[in-house]
C-alpha positions in Angstrom: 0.0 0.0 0.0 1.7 2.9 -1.0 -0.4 5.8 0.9 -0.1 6.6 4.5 -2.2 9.2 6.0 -0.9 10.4 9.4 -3.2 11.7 11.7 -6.2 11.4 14.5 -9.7 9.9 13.9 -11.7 12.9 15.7 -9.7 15.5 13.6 -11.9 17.8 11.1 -8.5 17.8 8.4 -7.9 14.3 8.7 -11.4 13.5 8.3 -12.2 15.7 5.2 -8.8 13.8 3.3 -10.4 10.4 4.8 -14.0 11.1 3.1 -11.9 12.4 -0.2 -10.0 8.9 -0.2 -13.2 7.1 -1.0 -12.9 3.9 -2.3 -8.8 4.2 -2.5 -6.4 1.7 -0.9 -4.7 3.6 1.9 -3.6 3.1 5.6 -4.5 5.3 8.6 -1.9 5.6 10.9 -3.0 7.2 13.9 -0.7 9.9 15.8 -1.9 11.0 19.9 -0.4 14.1 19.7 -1.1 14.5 23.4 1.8 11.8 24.1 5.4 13.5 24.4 6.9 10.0 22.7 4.4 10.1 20.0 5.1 13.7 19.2 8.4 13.4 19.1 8.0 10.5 16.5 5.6 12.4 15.0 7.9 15.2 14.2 10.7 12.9 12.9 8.0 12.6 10.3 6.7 15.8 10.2 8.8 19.0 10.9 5.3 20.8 10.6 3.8 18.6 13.4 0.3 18.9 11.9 -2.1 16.5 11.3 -2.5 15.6 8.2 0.4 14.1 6.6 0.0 12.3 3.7 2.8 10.1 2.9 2.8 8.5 -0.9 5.8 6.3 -1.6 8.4 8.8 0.3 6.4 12.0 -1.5 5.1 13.5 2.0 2.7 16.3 1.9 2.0 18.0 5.5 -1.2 19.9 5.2 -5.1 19.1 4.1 -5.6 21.9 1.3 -2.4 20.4 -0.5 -3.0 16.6 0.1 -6.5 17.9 -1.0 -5.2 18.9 -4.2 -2.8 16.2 -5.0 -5.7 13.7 -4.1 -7.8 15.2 -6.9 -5.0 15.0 -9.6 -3.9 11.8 -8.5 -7.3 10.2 -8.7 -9.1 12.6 -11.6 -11.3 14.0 -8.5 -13.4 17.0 -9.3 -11.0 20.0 -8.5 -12.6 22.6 -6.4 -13.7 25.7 -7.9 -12.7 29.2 -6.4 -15.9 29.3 -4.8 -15.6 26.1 -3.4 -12.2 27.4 -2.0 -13.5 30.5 -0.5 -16.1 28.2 1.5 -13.6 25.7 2.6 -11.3 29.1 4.0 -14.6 30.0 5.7 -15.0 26.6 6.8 -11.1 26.7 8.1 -11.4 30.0 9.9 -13.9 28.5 12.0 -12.5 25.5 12.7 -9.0 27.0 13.4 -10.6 29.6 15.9 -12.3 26.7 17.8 -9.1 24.7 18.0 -7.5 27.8 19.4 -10.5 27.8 22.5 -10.4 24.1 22.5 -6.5 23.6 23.2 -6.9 26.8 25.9 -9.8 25.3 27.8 -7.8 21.9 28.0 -4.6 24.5 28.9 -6.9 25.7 31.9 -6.9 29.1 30.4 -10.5 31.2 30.6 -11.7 31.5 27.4 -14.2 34.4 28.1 -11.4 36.3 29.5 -10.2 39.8 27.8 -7.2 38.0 26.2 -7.1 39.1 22.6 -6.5 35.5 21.6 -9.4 34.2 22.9 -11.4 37.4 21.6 -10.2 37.1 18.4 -11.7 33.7 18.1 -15.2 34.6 20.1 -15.5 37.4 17.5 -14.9 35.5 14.6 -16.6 32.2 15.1 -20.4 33.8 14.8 -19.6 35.8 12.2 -18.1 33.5 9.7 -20.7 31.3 10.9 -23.4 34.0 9.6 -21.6 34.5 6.4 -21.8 30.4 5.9 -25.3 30.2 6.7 -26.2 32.8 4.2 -24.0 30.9 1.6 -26.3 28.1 2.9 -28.9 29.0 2.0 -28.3 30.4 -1.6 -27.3 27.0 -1.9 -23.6 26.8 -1.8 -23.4 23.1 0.1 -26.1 21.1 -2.0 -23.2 19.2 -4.2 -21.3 16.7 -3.1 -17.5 18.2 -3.0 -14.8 19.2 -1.2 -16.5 22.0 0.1 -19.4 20.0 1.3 -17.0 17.5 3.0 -15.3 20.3 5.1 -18.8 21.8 5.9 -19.2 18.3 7.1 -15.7 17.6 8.5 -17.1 20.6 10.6 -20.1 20.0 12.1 -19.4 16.5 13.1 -16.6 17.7 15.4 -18.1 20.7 16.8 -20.8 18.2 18.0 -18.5 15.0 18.7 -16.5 17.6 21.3 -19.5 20.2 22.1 -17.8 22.7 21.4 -20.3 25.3 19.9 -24.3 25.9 19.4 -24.5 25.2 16.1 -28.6 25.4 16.1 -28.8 29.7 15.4 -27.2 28.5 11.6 -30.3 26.5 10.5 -29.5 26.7 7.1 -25.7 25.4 7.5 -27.4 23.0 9.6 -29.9 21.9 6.6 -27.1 21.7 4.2 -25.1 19.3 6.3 -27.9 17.3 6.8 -28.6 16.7 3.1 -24.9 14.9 3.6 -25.2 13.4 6.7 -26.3 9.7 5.3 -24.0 9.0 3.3 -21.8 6.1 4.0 -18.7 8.0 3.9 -19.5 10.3 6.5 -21.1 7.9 8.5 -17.9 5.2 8.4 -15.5 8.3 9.4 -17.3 9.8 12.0 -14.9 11.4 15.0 -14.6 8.9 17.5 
């Protein structure tokens, strides 16, 4: 088997490369990057220390957006259009920012303290969240693609860890669902 993807189950960039390997022959191999030893491996691997890595034949490729795009050459996949990009940013800004509050709650930090990082993210979160519902709604999410498998990616990990309401963005909501059943999604879920 010459693909490896590095990385965790529960993670919303593993997960979206996982749902774009459909139907390809590849190994997970799963990193706990909340082990010192496994990091430390990890980084032998990946000077980056993020999660994905994508390892084909010795051709490593550290982060989701490019393993993305070397996926959908390498197996004639649809290529995202700019617009499909633009929501997948979107997409990224919000999952980033709840990352950032997720690693400081388990850090023991206050997250509805006055530090600016923690602001930052509290201010952005609803309002990229706005701007995707509205995109929502015209419509944006009802293919099946890569921007429909971050939107995805998403909200299965903002409710696998709790992390945020999601039930003000009906729309997003209603576009993920249309997704929800299929067997992909459902045999990657975070766990």
């Amino acid at each position: 088997m010459s693909l490896k993807l590095y990385g965790s189950k529960p993670s919303p960039y593993v997960r979206r490369i996982r749902m774009l390997l459909e139907g390809q022959d590849y190994q997970l191999e799963l990193v706990d990057l909340y082990n010192d030893a496994a990091r430390a491996e990890y980084e032998k691997l990946n000077p980056l220390k993020k999660m994905p890595m994508l390892d084909d034949n010795g051709q490593k490729l550290y982060d989701s957006h490019v393993i993305a795009q070397y996926l959908q050459q390498k197996f004639n996949l649809a290529q995202a259009s700019f617009n499909d990009l633009n929501l997948v940013s979107a997409v990224d800004a919000v999952t980033d920012s709840l990352i950032v509050l997720f690693y400081g709650k388990k850090s023991g930090f206050e997250l509805d303290s006055d530090k600016l990082i923690f602001q930052l993210q509290l201010e952005r979160i609803p309002s990229v969240l706005t701007w995707l519902n509205n995109q929502a709604k015209a419509g944006a999410f009802s293919e099946w693609g890569y921007a429909s498998i971050a939107l995805m990616s998403l909200v299965n990990w903002v409710e696998f860890r709790s992390l945020y309401d999601l039930s003000p963005y009906t729309d997003l909501l209603a576009a993920a669902d249309k997704h929800r059943d299929r067997a992909i999604v459902q045999s990657t879920m975070p766990e």
